[in-house]
N, C-alpha and C positions, 0 to 999 in steps of 0.2 A: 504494500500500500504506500501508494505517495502522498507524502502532505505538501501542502503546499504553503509558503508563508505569505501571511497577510501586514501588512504594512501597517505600524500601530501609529493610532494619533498621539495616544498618550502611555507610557508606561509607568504602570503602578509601582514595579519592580522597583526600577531604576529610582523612582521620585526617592523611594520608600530607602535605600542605601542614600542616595545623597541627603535627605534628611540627618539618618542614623551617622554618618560621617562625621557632617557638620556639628553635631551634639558631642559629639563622642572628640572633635576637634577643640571647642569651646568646654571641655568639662574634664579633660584629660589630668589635670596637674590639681584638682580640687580635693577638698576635703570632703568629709561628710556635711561636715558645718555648710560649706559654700555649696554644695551638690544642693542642698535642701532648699537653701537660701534661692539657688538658681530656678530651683522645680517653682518655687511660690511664686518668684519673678514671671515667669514664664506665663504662667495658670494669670495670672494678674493681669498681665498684658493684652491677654487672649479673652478676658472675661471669663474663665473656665473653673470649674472645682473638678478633683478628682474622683475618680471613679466610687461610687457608694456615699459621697458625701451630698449631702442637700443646701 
């Protein structure tokens, strides 16, 4: 069977590492302390709570 490739508008993949890079490049040399400080930054920015909280 041959598959054939379809030409993507968007990839999720891709979005989804250069994201996780980018974080992982910004959070690299941090503490716990800074890590947590950065997650509420983040969340704050975003207008967001995390997952289970109201």
């Amino acid at each position: 069977m041959e598959m054939s490739k379809k030409e993507k508008s968007f990839d999720a993949v891709k979005m989804m590492r250069e994201i996780r890079d980018k974080i992982s490049t910004e959070t690299q040399n941090m503490s716990f302390e800074e890590l947590k400080a950065y997650i509420k930054e983040k969340l704050a920015e975003n207008n967001s709570k995390l997952i289970g909280q109201s």
